[in-house]
N, C-alpha and C positions, 0 to 999 in steps of 0.2 A: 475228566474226559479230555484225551488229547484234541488237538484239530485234523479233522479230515476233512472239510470244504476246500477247497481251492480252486484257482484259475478258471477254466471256462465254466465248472462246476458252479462256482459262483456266481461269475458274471450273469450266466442262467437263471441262476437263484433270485437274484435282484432282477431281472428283467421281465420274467415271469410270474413274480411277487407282485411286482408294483400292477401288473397286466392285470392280472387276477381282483386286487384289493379295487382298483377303476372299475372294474368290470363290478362287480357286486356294490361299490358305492352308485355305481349309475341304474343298477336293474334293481337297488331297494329303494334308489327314489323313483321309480317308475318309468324313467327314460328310454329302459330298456328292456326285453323279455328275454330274463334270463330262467322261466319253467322251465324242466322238463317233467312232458308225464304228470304224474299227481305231486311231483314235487311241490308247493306253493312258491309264489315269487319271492316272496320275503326270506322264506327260507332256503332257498339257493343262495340268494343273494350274500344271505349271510354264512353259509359257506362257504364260499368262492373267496369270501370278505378271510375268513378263518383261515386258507388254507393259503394264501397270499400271504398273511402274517407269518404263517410258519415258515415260509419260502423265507422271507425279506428275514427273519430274525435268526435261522441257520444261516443263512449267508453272512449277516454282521457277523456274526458270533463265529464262526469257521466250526463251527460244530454242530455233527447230526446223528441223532441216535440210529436211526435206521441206518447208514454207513457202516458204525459201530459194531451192529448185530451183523451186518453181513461181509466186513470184513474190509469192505471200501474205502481207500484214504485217496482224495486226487489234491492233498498238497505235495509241492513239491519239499524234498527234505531240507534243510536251513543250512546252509553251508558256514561255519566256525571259522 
């Protein structure tokens, strides 16, 4: 799989990852009320915690399946 993460795509990636994985480290220890609904607290938490990882590890990685599928590349191309 080539890289298509890049630039503010990333920067995003990482800023919103790290937001998210706080976010659900602080509402699974009870700090915070991250329910919604019948959601339980522990279990939002932990996926907030989930979906932060995915964020934070497409962005290391410069690669993302769902880009992939839809055709999306926001690097810019390597100049030779």
């Amino acid at each position: 799989m080539e890289t298509n993460v890049g630039g503010y795509d990333r920067t995003g990636r990482f800023i919103v990852g790290t937001i998210l994985v706080g976010v659900g480290v602080v509402g699974y220890a009870g700090l915070l009320r991250v329910a919604v609904g019948p959601v339980p607290q522990a279990l939002m938490a932990l996926i907030l915690v989930l979906i932060g990882a995915v964020l934070l590890v497409t962005g290391l990685t410069q690669k993302c399946p769902i880009n992939s599928v839809f055709g999306v590349n926001t690097c810019k191309p390597r100049s030779r």
